[in-house]
Each structure stands twice: as C-alpha cells, then as structure tokens.
N, C-alpha and C positions, 0 to 999 in steps of 0.2 A: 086372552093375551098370554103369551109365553112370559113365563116369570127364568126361566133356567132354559137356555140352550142347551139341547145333551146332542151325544152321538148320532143319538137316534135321528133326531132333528135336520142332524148336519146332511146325514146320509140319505134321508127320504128327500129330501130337497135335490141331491142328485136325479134322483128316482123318478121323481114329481116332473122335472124338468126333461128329462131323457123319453117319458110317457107323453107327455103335452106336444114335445116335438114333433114326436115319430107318429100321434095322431094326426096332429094337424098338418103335416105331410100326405097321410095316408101312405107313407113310404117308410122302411129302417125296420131296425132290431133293439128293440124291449130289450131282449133276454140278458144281453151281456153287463149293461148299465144297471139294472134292477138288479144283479145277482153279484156283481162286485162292486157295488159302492158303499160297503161298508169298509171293502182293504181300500179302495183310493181316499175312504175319507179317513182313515187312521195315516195310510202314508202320507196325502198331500199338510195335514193338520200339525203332523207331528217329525216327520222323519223327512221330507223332500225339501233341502235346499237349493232355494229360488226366492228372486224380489220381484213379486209381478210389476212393480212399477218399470224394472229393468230387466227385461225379458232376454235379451243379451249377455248380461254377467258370464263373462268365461268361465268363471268357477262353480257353476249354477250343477248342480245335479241334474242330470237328462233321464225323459221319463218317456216310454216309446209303447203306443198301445198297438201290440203286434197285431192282435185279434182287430182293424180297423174297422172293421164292420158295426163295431160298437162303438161309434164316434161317437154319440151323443155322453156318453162318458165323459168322454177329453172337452167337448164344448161346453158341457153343464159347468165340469171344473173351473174352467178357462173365464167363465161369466161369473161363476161366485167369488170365484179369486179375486178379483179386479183388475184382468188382463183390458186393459182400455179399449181392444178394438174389439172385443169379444159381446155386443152388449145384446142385450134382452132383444130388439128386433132381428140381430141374425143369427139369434134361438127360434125364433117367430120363423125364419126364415131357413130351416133347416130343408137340405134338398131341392133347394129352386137354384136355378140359373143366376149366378151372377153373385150370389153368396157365401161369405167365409166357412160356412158348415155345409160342404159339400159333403155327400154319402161316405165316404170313407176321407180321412184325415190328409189333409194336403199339405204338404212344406211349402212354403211361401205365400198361403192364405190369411193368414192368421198366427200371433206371437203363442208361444208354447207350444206349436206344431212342429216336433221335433224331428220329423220324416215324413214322409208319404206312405201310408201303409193301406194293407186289405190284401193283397195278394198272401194268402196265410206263409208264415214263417220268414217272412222279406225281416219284417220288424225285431224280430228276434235276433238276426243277424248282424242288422243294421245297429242292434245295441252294444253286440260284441264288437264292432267295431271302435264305437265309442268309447267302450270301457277300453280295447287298447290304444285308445288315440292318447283316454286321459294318463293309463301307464308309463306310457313313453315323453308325455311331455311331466307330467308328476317326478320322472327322473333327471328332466331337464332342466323343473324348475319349481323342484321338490316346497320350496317355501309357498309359493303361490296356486299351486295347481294342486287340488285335493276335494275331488269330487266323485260321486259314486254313478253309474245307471240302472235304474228300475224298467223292466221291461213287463208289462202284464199280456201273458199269454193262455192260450186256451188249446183244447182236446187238438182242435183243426191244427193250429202252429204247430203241435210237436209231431202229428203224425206225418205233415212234411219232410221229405226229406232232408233238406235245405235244414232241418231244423238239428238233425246227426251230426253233421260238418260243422256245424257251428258252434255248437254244444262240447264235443269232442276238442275242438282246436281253445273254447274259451277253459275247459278244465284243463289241458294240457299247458295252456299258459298259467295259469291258477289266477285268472280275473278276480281276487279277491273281492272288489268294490263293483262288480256286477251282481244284482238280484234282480231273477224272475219271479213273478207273482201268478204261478197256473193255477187261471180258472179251473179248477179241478170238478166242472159239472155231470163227464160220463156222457153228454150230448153233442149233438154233430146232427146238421141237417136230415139226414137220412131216418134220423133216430137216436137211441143209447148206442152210444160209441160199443158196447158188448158185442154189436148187428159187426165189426170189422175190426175189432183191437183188442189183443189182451194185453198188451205192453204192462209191465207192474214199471213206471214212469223211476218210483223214489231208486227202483235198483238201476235202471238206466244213467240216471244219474250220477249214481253214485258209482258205478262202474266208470264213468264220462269222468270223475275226479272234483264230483261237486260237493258240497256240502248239500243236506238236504231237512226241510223242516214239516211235517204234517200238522198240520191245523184245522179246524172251523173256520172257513171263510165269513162267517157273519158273528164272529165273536170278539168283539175291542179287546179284549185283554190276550186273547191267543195272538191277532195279528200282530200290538204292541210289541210281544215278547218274542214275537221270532222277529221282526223288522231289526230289535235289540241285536240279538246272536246273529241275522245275515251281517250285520255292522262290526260284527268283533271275529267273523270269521277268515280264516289266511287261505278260505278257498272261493269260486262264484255258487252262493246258495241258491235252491230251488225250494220258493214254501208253498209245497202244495197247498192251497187253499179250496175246503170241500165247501163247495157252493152250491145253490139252488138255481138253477139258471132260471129268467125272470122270476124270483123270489119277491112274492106278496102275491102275483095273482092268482083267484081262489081257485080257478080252471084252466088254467095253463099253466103255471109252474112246474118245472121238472122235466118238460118235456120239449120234442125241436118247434109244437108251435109255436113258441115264445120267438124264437130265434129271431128270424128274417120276415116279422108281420106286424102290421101294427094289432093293439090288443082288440081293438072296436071296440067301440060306446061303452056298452054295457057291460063288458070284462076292464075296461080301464076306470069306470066309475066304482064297481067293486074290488080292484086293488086298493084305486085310494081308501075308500070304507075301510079297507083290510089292511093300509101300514098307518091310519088314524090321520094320514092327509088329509087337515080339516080348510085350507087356505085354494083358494081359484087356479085356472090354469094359469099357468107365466104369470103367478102372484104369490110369489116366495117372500112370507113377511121379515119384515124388515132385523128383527131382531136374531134370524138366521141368518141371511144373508150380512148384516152387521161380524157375526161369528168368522163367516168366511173370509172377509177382509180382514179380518186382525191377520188369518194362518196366510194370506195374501203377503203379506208386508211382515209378516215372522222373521223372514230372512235379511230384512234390510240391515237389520246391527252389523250381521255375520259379511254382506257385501262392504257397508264402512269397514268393518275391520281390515276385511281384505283393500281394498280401496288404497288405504295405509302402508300395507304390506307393497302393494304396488310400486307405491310413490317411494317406499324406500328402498328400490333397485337405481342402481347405476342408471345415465343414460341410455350405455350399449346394454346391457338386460333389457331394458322396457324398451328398447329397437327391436332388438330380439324375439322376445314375446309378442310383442305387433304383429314383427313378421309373422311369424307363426299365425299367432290369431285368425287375420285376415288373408294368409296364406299369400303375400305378395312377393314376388318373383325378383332378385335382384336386377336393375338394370344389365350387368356384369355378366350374368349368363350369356344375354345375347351379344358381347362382346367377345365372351370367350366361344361362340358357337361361330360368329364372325369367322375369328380367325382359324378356326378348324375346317370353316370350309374355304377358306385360301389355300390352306395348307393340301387338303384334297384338290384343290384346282389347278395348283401348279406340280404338285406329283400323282397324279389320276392310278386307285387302284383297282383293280376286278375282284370285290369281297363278296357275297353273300350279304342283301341288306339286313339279315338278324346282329353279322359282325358289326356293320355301319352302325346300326340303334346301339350295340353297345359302345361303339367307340362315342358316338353323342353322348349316352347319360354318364359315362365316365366324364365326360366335361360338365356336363348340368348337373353331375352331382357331387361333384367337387366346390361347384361356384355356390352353391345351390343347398342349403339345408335342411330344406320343407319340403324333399320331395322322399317319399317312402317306398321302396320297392319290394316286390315279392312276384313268388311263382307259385301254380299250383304243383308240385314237384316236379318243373323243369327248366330249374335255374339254369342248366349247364345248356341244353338246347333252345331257349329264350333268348339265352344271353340277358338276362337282368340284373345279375349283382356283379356289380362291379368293384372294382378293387380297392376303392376309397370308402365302400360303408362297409359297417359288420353286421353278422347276422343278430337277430334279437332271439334270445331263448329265456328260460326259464332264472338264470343266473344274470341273465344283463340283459335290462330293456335300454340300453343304452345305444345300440343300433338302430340301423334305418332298413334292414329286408326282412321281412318276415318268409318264414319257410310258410305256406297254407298247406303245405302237403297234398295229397289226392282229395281237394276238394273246389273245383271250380267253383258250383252252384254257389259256396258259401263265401268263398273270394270275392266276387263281386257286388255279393251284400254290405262284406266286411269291408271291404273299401268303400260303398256307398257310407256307412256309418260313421267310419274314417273323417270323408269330407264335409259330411253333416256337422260332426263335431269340432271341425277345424282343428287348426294345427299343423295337417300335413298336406301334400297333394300325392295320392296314392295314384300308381301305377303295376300294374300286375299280368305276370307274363302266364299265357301256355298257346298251345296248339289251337291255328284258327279255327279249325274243324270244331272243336272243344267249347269253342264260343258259345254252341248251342245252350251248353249247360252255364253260360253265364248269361244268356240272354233276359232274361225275367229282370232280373238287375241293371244290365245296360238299360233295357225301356225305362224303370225308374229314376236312373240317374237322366238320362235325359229327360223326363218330366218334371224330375224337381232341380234341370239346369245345374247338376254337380261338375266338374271337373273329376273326370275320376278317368283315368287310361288305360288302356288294354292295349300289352303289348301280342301280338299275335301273328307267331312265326311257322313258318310250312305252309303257305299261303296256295299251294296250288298240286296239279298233279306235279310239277317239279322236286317234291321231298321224293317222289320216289318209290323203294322196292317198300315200304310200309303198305303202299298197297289203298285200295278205296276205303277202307274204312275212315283210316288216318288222310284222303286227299278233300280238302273241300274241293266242291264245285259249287253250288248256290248258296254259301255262306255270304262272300261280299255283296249278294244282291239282296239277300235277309237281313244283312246290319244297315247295309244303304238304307233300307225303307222303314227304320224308325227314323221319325220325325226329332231335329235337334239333335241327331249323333251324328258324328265325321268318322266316314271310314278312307284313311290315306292307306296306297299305296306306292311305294317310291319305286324308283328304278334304278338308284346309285347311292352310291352313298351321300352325293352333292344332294337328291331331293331327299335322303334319308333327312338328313340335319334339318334343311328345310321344312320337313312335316313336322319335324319335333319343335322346333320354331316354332309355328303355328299350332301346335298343340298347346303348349306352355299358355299360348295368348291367349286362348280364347276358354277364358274363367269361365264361361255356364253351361259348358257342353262337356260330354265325355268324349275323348277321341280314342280311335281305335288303329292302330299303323300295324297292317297288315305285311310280312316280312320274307323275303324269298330263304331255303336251306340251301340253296344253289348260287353259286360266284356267279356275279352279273357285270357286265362290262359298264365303266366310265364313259357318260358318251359328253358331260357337261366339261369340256376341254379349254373349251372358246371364252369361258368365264371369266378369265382371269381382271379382265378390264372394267368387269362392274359387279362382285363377287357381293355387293352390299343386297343387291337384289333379290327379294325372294321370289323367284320364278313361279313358284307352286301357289301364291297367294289367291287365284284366281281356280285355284283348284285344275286349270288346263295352260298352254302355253306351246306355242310349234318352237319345234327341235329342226329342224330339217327343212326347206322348199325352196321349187323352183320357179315359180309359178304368182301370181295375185289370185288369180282365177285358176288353179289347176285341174286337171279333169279329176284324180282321187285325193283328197283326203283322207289318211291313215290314224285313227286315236289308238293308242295303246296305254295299258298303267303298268306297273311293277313290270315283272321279268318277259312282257313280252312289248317292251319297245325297243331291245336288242334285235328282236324278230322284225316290226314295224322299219327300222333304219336298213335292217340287210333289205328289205323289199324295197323301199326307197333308192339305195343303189342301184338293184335288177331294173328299176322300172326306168331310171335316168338313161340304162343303157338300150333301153326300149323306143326312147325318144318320148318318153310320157311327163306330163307334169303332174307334180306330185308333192304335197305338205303333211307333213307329219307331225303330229299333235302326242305328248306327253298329256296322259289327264292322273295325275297324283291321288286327286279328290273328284270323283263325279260330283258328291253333294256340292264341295264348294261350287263348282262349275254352275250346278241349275240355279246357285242362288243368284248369280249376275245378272244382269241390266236383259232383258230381253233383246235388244239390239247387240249386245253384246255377243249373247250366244246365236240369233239370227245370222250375225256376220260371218260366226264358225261353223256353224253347223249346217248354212247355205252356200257356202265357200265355193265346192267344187258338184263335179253332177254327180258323181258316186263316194257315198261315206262307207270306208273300210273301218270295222272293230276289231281290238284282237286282245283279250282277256281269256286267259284259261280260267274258266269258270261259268255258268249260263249267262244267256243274252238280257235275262230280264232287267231292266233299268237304262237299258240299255238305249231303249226305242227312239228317244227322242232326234237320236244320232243317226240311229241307222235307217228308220225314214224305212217308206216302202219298199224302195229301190238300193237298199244300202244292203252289205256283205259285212256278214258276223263271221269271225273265227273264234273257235272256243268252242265250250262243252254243251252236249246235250246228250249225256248219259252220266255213267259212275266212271270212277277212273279207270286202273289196272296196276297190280306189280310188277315192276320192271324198273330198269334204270330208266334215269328224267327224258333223257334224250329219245330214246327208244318208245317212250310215251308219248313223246312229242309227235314225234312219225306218226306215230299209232292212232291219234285223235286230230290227226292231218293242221296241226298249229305249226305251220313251219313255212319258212319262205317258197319253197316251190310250191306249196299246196295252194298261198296264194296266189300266185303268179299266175298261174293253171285258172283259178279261177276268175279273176281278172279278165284272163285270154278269154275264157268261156262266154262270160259277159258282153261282150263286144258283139 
C-alpha cells in the first residue's frame, strides 16, 4: 500500500496508462508520453489553471499538445483529472472507431481537447493564436480575462516550417503568457535528429524575441522553477526540456523505435519492472489516482473567485463578454448589411468585388465587434482593414487587425487558435493563389467546424500582368473539395454582401470569398422590389431566361457572368433559348434537395460552364454532353482582357462554339 503519493507516482501513472493503451491497441506512440510526463505532471499539478469539473471556464489556461501523436498524454491526463467524459473504458478504447481517444487529439471529441492536432507544428500555431486572442480581450477586460497558454512541442513541430512564422510573429508581439514546453529528445522518426538538423533551437529563439530556459525534462525541481520564471517573464518562454524519449524502457529508450510502435509484451513488461510499476494494466491505485483529482479540482477556488468577479460587471459588460465568448453576431449587422444592399440596388456600381468585401466589412465592422481582421502583408490589395478598426501592435492590443506579415502558413493556424479560444471571429486576407500555403489549416478548421474566413482576392487570370505565378487556375476546385468548407464567389457587389451574409451565418464552417482585382459590372438591377432576399442562399439562382425548357443553359461565378449575360443577349438574337445561372457557391448548390438540382442541372439539352479556372468540380453540370469554358493550362502575363482572348473565355469563343455543336 502507498503510504505517500510522490511525483514519481503521479508521473508513472501517466506512463502506465499511455503504455496499457497503445498496447492494447497494438496502435500509437510510447515515446512522447513516457518521456514527458514528468513536465505535464509538474504543469498540470501545480501551474495549469483549470476546474475539470467546468471544462468551459473562459479563463481557464489552454494547454495544446502540438506534437498530437502523443495523445495518449492528453487522455491519460484528462482521465486522472476527472474530466467526466474521459473515463477508464475510452482509455480501454484508445484507437477504435467511435471513441473519444481517437490517434491523434480531436476538438469536439472530448472536454480539454483544446484543438485538433498531429499534423506537426498546426498546434503550435494554434497556441499563438490563443495567447493573442487572450491579449486582446485581457485589454478589453483587463479585470476578468487573465490566463496563460502552454503548448508542448517536440523536434518534429519546430523543424516545421509553420513553426518560423509563428514563432517570429509571437516574439514580435512579445506573447508574454505563452510557454512552450520542447521535448528536447534529438529524435525524429528517421532517427537522431543529427541525420537532418543542426539548428542550436535556444539561439533561434532568442533571436525570435523569446525568453528562453534549459532544463532536465525529468527533474521536479528544474521544471518547477522555470514554469516560475516563464510566469514572471514580459516575453513568450521556451523551456527546453532535455528528455528521454520513451524513458524507462530498458531497450528502447533514446531512440525512434519508441516513437510511433507499441513497445510488445516483453519490452512493455520490462519497462514496468524498470519505473517500479508494481499495480495491473488500467489499474491505477486508488490512492494516486485520488492525488490526481485533488490537482483536478485545484482551480475551483480561483473559477469562484472569478465567478465573483463576473457578477460584479455591469449588465452591458457581461452582454459584452457573452458576446465575445460565444462569438454571437448582433442581429444589427444584418440590418445594416440590409440596407447597403438597397443602397447598391437602387445606384448599381461597376467595382472590383475585393472594393465590394471591403465596402461590407466596413458595415460588419462597424455594427460588429467580435470580428478581427488581418492580412498576410496585403492589406492594401485585400482590402481588409477598414477604417473603423486599428491596427494591433506591440503598444496597443487594443485594435481589431493584426499585420501577420509574409506568413500565410502561420495565419491560418493563428486564426484557427483565434477561434478555438473564442472571443473573436477571425477573418484574414491574401492572394488566392497563396491559399496553398494556408491550406493545411483551412482542412483543420473545417474538421474541427471553426468559423474562421479567408478573404481571398486576384481570384483568376483577370489580376493580370503578375503573370502565372500570381494567377490561380485549380485553386477554387482544390478548396471546393475539402469537405465542410464554402468557397463563394460573387459577381457584384449585390452577391458580394450577400456571401458575407451567409459567411457571418454559418458558425461551423470556414468560408472562403474568392474576389475579382478587375471592375465587374452590376447586373442585380431588378432588385429593388424584394432586396430582403438572399439570392445566393442556395448557392445558384437564374439571372437571365427565356425559356422553361431552353435549349442552353449557362452557369457562370464571379467575373465571368458578365461573359455568361453578353452570350445570353448574342444567343436571344440568334433566336435560341437560353437560362443563365449565377452559381456564387458550387458547394452550397451540391448540398440541395437532389430534385432541386435534377431540376437545374436537367433543364435544358446542353449545360454551358464558364469559370476561369479548371473544369474539375465541375462535372456534375456539364454532363457528357455539356461545354466547359475555362482553363486547362497555366496562365500568361498580359493585360486581363488580352488574357481573356488568349485562353478563348470570351463571348465569341462561345458562340463559335455553340454554332459548332449544332
């Protein structure tokens, strides 16, 4: 019988339970859990404010295991804690179908799953986002909001990329109340990180504007006293922590077979032998697991106290903070979005739809004070800051744009962590082409259902003499095909407002409104008499016919349903019948009633496309027999129009081709 809980105790029980899993899986990685759980059990024990009974507390300190591969970490935690849904059968159950302990760490699986992580270096990112989400509302509401984020990261996260940009932009804000925890093992699946890296990490760092601490990762008293100094420091600390990756087992340790295997039998019954594991598998005695729930429920004083603190704000304060909180939308927005597109309907302009996004978030962020903008540096060609918020710099977090500078990759982490943390609804502008390098983070936000927006302008060869590099072509059929993302784009400034409409709404998805550099003509004229309706709701809707049954129907999105309308005229004087379809939103359009889209997409005998960009996503529309306009190569440098010609997307090219058909 255990007379004294120690350290030791706490941390092997990690260890015990992280080994038990990933055997009885025959699936996962040892190595991460067995080699730092002695820094998670000095932080979660002593330094990590949180009340597992109230897993929600907005003021809770966020803790994001970047390295997710080593979930069994965050799960073992999560079960000794006394996170209620976390219990001992879906430890039993680590790795199967239909279970909270899914191989790497899932947001909305399970309480204290602070992200979705495993993709190396997402979590890292995702932390700086947090640490500036809690910044900016810390200056809002300085009395109530005073919480830190610990990110535990390893060799893999920081040689990341993703992991530069984000690093870089949290020292240049000086995240004070950010600490990382690097596994500091020298391992990496391949091998000793030696086999691909010499980076010295502490001068990186420190060059990056962090404070920086070296340690023994399996020492209580070393990890104690820098946990101390990251807490008192005015910059975001890195404690290298030198670790054993799977530390305890007699023949593995130190090296990548730990990593991503279970240990088998006979190395996992000599570890226990070798950390004095003397208690069954998934039978952690009680008098440890008792320890864990005290540190479980440590923080309940500190949530009453706050609690307190709460209740002695004003009404409008704790309106305020609500909103924020759960990020809700005043009704007032779409009132004032209302009336801007009346205003548009009864004097029709020909803008560029990047000017139209910004004439919208000039209204939504006026009415609007939970939405937070930024660019990767191209505010001025985005159009995302408007003239009603200020920038946020080092002097004042008291603004709502953040500069991310030349760091897409990291922007769209950081607005994922943004949302994760609540408080704001982030929106972040650059070049669609550019997307690529946010891509990894759209798929995440869409799997863990974020609202997080991309505003993204130069949408097609129409930017112009930038030339192919800067032109997307099979971007909008690469963001179409994550699952749970909306890629809009408009054609005027009437469906501008209207995508952003429909962005605003839809809380669990990321949207993304693709934006022309090129003045697009007004064609929503006729509006004026039912200006309430959002046309684009269905993601398609006909502009134009002549016909119930006409021989072509025409789909066009953004800047080529000006194209689409001049052929609709040629074709009226042709004597042809002919319906012309705005599609704003492919995705929303596939998600309709299947009679719905039956009824459009069977309409006429021939479906005309016309998207500068490739066909693919295309198909469902164009059918065997159907006529694609648009790209099937790179672009070229020239002026818009002159490109136009050039990759035959133009009204006579179709008309030519129509005749041909026949």
């Amino acid at each position: 019988m255990l007379k004294q809980v120690t350290h030791q105790d706490m941390s092997n029980a990690i260890r015990a339970l992280s080994m038990d899993a990933v055997e009885a899986a025959n699936s996962g990685h040892p190595g991460l859990p067995l080699g730092m759980a002695d820094v998670a059990t000095v932080l979660f024990t002593k330094f990590l404010k949180f009340d597992a009974s109230d897993p929600q507390w907005p003021d809770r300190d966020r803790f994001v295991l970047s390295g997710g591969h080593g979930s069994m970490l965050l799960y073992s935690l999560l079960y000794l804690l006394g996170y209620k849904d976390m219990t001992l059968d879906e430890i039993k159950s680590f790795r199967q179908l239909g279970s909270k302990t899914a191989g790497h760490p899932e947001y909305g699986h399970a309480d204290g799953i602070e992200t979705t992580t495993g993709p190396l270096g997402q979590g890292l990112a995702n932390a700086v986002g947090m640490a500036l989400a809690e910044k900016l509302l810390s200056k809002k509401f300085n009395n109530i909001v005073d919480h830190k984020t610990y990110v535990m990261a390893g060799d893999g996260d920081l040689m990341e990329g993703i992991s530069q940009e984000a690093i870089t932009l949290a020292g240049h804000l000086k995240l004070n109340k950010l600490v990382l925890l690097f596994d500091d093992n020298n391992i990496s699946i391949d091998g000793p990180t030696s086999k691909t890296d010499s980076t010295d990490q502490s001068k990186r760092f420190m060059a990056s504007g962090w404070n920086v601490i070296k340690i023994d990762g399996h020492d209580e008293r070393q990890i104690t006293n820098a946990l101390e100094a990251a807490n008192n420091s005015n910059l975001p600390t890195l404690i290298c922590c030198k670790t054993i990756i799977g530390f305890g087992s007699p023949n593995k340790q130190g090296t990548s077979g730990v990593h991503g295997a279970p240990l088998g039998n006979n190395e996992y019954e000599l570890t226990r032998v070798n950390l004095k594991i003397e208690y069954a598998s998934f039978q952690v005695p009680s008098p440890i697991i008792d320890k864990w729930r005290e540190a479980g429920i440590r923080g309940l004083n500190k949530r009453k106290e706050w609690l307190l603190k709460f209740d002695s704000l004003s009404k409008n304060e704790k309106n305020l903070f609500n909103q924020h909180t759960n990020k809700n939308i005043n009704s007032s927005v779409y009132e004032d979005l209302y009336k801007l597109k009346v205003k548009y309907i009864k004097s029709p302009q020909d803008i560029a739809t990047r000017k139209s996004s910004e004439i919208t978030l000039e209204v939504i962020n006026d009415s609007c004070e939970i939405t937070l903008g930024g660019s990767a540096d191209l505010t001025g060609s985005n159009n995302t800051k408007t003239d009603n918020i200020k920038s946020i710099d080092i002097t004042d977090f008291g603004g709502r744009y953040i500069h991310y500078g030349i760091r897409e990759h990291a922007m769209g982490a950081i607005m994922n962590g943004i949302s994760l943390h609540g408080g704001f609804i982030p929106y972040g502008g650059t070049f669609l082409i550019f997307s690529d390098y946010c891509r990894p983070s759209i798929r995440l936000a869409a799997l863990m259902q974020q609202q997080v927006i991309y505003v993204l302008t130069h949408d097609s060869i129409g930017l112009g003499e930038d030339g192919p590099t800067h032109q997307p072509v099979e971007h909008l059929a690469s963001l179409r095909a994550i699952p749970n993302a909306y890629v809009y784009r408009p054609a005027s400034v009437i469906e501008t407002i209207e995508c952003w409409e429909l962005i605003l709404k839809n809380k669990s998805s990321p949207g993304l409104i693709a934006l022309s550099r090129q003045n697009l003509k007004e064609f929503r004229v006729d509006d004026i008499n039912s200006p309430e309706t959002n046309m684009c709701d269905k993601g398609i809707y006909p502009i134009m016919s002549n016909s119930e049954r006409p021989d072509y129907s025409i789909f066009a999105s953004g800047s080529e349903v000006e194209i689409a309308i001049d052929v609709y005229q040629e074709l009226l004087g042709l004597k042809k019948t002919v319906c012309v379809y705005s599609v704003p939103c492919l995705d929303l359009f596939y998600e309709q009633t299947q009679t719905f889209k039956n009824e459009i997409i069977n309409k006429s005998k021939t479906n005309i496309v016309i998207e500068a960009g490739i066909s693919q996503g295309w198909d469902r529309i164009i059918k065997d027999n159907g006529i694609f306009i648009g790209m099937s190569s790179f672009g070229a440098s020239g002026p818009y129009k002159s490109l136009y010609k050039k990759f035959n997307i133009t009204k006579d090219y179709i008309i030519q081709k129509i005749n041909d058909s026949n």
